[in-house]
N, C-alpha and C positions, 0 to 999 in steps of 0.2 A: 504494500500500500504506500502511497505517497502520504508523508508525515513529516511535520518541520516547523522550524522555527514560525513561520509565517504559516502555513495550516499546518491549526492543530485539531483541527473537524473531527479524527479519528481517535481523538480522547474524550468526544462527546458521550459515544456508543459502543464504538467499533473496541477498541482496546480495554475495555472492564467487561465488554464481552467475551475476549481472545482468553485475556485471564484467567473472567470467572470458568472458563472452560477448558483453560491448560491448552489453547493453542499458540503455535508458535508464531511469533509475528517479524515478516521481513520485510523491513523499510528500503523504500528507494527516494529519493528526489532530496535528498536531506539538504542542500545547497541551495535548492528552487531554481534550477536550470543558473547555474553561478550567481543570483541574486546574494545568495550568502554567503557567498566568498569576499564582498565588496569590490569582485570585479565590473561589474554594473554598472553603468555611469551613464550620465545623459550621454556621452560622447560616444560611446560603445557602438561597435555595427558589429554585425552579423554578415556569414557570406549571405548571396543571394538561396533561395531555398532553402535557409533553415528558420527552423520553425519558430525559434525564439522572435525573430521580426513582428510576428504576429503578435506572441505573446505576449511580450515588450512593447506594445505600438502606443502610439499618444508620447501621451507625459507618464509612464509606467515604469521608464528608466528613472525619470528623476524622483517619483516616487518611494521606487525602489531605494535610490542615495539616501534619499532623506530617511528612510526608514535604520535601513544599515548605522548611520549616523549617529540614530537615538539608542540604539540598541550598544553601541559600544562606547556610546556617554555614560549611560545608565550604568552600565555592567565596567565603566574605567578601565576599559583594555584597550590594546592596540587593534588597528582592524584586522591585524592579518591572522589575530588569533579568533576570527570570527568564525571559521569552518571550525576549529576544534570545540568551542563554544554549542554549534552548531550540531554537532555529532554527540557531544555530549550530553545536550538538551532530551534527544531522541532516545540516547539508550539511558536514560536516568526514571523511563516508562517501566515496570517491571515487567511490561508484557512485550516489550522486543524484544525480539532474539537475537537479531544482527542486521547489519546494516550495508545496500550496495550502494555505495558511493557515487558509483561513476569513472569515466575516463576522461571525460572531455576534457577537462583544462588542466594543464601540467600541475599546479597546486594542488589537486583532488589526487593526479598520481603521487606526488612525492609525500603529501600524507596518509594517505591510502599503505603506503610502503615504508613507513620508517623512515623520510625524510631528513635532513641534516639537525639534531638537535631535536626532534618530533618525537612523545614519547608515547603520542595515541590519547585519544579521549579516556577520561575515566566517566564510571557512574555518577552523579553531581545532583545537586536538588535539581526539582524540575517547575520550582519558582521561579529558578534564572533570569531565565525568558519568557515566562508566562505571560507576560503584557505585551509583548507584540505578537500578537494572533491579528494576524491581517486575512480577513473573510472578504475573499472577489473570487469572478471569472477571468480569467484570463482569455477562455480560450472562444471562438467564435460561435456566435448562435448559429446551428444548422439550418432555423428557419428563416436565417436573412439572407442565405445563401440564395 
């Protein structure tokens, strides 16, 4: 399931379901398509035909900034420890079991891997981040198509 910093929909229902039931739960999108890595920036492009264009369109990049922003005010970190932040938010649910990361941006691999100095997410309260649950669509109405 898709679960993160920015939706956390799946700890409305879905995840004290998984629990109460002893099923195991594996996360994907924990970054939000690099939104939480604070590579995101108004200035950001995407190639042609990828999907984030879409996603991202309007002012959703700078939204995105400004969100990143708050969250690493709040929390007085540097932004770069925002994926670890990030990951750590996710498995601090007791009902995930593990977490796919991703490949796309070199930052996702060399944390993903033990990176220079990287010593991996721990378990962490899951306060942390509770205040920025950011509830949108991102993705396109099929019927305005």
């Amino acid at each position: 399931m898709i679960y993160n910093v920015f939706d956390q929909s799946p700890e409305d229902e879905l995840l004290p379901l998984c629990q109460e039931r002893g099923v195991g739960v594996i996360v994907w999108g924990p970054f939000d398509e690099g939104a939480l890595t604070g590579n995101v920036t108004p200035e950001t492009t995407f190639n042609e035909g990828d999907f984030r264009n879409e996603y991202f369109k309007g002012d959703r990049k700078q939204e995105v900034q400004e969100r990143v922003r708050a969250i690493v005010s709040e929390l007085g970190i540097p932004e770069e420890k925002l994926p670890e932040i990030a990951l750590r938010y996710i498995l601090s649910h007791p009902a995930v079991s593990t977490i796919i990361s991703g490949m796309r941006f070199r930052l996702q691999r060399r944390t993903q891997h033990g990176g220079r100095g990287w010593r991996g997410p721990t378990r962490g309260p899951s306060s942390e981040a509770q205040s920025h649950r950011w509830t949108r669509n991102f993705y396109p109405d099929p019927s305005e198509a």
